[in-house]
N, C-alpha and C positions, 0 to 999 in steps of 0.2 A: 621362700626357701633361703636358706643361711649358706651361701656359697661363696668361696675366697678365692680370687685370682683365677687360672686358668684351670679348669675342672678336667682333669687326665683318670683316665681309666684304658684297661686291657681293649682290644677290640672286639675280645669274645663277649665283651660286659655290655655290648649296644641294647639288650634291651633287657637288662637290672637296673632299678630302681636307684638311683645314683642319692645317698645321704652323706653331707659331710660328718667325720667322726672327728679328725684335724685338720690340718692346714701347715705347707711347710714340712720340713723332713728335720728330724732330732738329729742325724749324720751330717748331713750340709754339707759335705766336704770333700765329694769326689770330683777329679779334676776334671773331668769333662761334662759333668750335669750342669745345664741354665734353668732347670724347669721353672724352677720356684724361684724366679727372680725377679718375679714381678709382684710377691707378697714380699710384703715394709719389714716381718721377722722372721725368726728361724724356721718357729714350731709352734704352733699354737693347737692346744686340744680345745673341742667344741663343747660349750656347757653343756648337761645334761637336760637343761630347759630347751635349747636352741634346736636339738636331736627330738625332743618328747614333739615341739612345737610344728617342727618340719615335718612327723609322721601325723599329728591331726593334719596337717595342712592336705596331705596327699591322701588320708582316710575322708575328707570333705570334697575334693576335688575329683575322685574316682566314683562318691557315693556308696553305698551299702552295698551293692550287689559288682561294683566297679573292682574294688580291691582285691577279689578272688583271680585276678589277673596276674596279681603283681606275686613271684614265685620267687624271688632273688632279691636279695638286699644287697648292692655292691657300695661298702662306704669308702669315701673317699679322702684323700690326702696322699703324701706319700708315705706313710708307714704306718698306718691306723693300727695294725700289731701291737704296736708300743704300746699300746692303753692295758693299762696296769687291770690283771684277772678281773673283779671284782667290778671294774668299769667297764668292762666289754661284756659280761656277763647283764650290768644292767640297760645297756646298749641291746641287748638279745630283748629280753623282756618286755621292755617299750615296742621293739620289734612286733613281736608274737601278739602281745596285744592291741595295735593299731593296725597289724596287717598278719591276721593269725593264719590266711593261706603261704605265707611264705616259707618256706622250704628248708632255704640257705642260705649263710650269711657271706660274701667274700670282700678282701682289703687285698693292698698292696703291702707286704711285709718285708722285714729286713732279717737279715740272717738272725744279724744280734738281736732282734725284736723275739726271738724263740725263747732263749737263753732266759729271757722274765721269767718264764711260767713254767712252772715242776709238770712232771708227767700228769700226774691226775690233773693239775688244772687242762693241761690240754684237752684233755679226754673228754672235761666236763664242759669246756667250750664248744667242742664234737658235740656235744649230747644236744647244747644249746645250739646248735645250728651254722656252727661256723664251719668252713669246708670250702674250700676252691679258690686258697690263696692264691694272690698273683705276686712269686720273690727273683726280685730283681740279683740273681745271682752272678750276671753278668760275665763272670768268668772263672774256669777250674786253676785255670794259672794262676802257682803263687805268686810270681815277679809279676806279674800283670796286676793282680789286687793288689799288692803291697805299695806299686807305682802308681796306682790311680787313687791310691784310699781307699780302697775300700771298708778297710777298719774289720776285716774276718779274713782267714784263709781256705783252703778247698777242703781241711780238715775240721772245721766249723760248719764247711756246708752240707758235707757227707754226717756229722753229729747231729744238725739240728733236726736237717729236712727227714733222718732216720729216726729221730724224732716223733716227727707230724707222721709219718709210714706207723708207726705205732701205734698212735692214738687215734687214727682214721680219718685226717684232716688231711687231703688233697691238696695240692698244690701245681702249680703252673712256675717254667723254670724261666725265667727270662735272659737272653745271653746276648750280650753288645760286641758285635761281630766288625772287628778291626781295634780292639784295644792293645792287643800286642806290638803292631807298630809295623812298620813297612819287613818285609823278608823274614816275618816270625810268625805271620798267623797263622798257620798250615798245622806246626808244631804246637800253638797254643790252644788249634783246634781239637784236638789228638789230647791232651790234658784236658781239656775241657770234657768232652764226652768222656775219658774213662771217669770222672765224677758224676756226669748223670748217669753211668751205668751202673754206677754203686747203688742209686734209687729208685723212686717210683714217680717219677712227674706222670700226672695226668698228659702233658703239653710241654714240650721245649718251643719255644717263642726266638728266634735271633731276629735282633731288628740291627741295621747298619749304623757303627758311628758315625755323627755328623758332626761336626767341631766346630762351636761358633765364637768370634772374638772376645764375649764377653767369659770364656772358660777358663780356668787355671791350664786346661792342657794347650791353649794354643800359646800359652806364656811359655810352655816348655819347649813348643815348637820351635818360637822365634828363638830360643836359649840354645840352640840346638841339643838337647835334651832328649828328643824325640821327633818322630820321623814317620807322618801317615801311611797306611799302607795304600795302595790303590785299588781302586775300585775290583779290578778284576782279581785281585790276589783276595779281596774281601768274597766274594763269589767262590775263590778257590776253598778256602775258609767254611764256606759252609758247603760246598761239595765233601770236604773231608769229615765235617761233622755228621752228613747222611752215611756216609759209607761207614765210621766209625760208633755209631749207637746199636748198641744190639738189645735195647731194651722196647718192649711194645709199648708206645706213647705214640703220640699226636705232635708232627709238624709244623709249625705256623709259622711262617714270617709275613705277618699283616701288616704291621706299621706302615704310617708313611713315608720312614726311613728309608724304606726300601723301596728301589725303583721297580721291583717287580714284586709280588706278593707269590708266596709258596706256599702249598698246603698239600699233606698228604698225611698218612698214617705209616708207621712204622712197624714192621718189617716189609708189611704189603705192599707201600708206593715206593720203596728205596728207589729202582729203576727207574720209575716217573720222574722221583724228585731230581737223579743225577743227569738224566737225558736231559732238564728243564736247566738248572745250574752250566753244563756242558753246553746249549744251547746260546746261554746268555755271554757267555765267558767269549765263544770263537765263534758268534755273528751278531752280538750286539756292541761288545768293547769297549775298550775304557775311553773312549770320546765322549761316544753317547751317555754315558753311566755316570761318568764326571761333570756332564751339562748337568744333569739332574742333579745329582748332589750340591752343585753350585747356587742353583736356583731355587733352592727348599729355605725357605728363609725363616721357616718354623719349622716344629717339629707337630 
């Protein structure tokens, strides 16, 4: 199998069929990402041989009657979206033919990765089996994107993701819970949800920032520039985001960003989630919560 660097996927994607499509992110440039810094370039897309080669490998390796298993293709990289219509499309095809039980196709996508493909190509990627994108939206706040790079604002994200609601391509929202900065996540929470209220994630995902030396935001730090928030104010953070979502989606903070994992569904587990949050905040505290995040030496 043709795999580069560290192989990252959602945690809901533990048991899809993991194919590389790229390698490396085409953005590269938000100040707190180290993911891809252990691949030598930016971005590299995977030949069409390398992808066709990897699906007989796993059609030989499952056997003839083995591959009616395999239900989900999740390809990997950081923004496998990016592949230009026509290449994701023969990515589907190679699919369907070395593993014709599968289902659905999903990647990790970028705002601006939408913005490629006109309405009908979307539609006709839906058609071909893509669906259950995983987009690293990270945050509704403008000052918050514009300070980390993100390179799109909250009104990019309400266009595109309204978008993918159209054409019937599913998506999962990702949101990096302490990018506001110390005494501002509360409010950036509160921006944040009124933009997934504007859509339809299957899934809001928050997982916790963790800042490590090798990032442009810890250069900001030492610059005094910026200023982490603390663990319990990050907690506070995503208490405001449960009480602030009034749209019916799915919960998740799996990472192992996070010193505790949350799951519920929305509107149903609101109570759970704040009683579990409330919980953590006034008998677990920012001692404990900060040992952990000191000690996480990966992500």
């Amino acid at each position: 199998m043709h795999y580069t660097g560290t192989i990252w996927r959602p945690p809901y994607e533990a048991n899809s069929l993991l194919i590389e499509a790229t390698a490396g992110c085409t953005h590269h440039s938000c100040k707190f990402c180290t993911l891809y810094d252990d691949i030598p370039f930016k971005f590299r897309m995977s030949p069409i041989s390398d992808i066709e080669a990897d699906l007989k490998e796993v059609k030989e390796a499952y056997g003839r009657f083995g591959t009616s298993k395999i239900s989900r293709v999740f390809l990997t990289g950081a923004n496998p979206f990016v592949l230009k219509y026509d290449y994701l499309m023969n990515i589907a095809e190679l699919i369907h033919i070395y593993l014709p039980n599968v289902k659905s196709i999903g990647s990790f996508a970028r705002i601006t990765d939408i913005t490629l493909k006109s309405d009908r190509e979307l539609s006709l990627l839906h058609e071909a089996g893509y669906d259950g994108l995983t987009i690293g939206m990270e945050s509704g706040d403008d000052n918050v994107l514009a300070f980390m790079n993100k390179g799109y604002t909250s009104g990019d994200i309400i266009t595109q993701c309204g978008r993918l609601d159209k054409a019937g391509i599913s998506y999962s929202l990702f949101l990096l819970i302490g990018m506001a900065g110390a005494g501002k996540g509360e409010e950036s929470a509160k921006l944040t949800a009124d933009v997934c209220n504007r859509l339809n994630p299957i899934l809001v995902g928050p997982n916790m920032l963790t800042i490590y030396k090798n990032s442009e935001l810890y250069n900001e730090i030492k610059l005094g520039n910026w200023k982490e928030e603390s663990e319990t104010e990050k907690y506070s953070e995503i208490k405001t985001l449960v009480q602030m979502l009034d749209i019916p989606t799915v919960f998740a903070a799996l990472g192992a960003s996070n010193a505790f994992q949350l799951y519920g569904k929305l509107p149903k587990d609101r109570n759970k989630l704040l009683n579990i949050t409330d919980e953590i905040i006034n008998n677990i505290g920012e001692d404990k919560l900060s040992r952990y995040r000191k000690n996480l030496k990966h992500l």
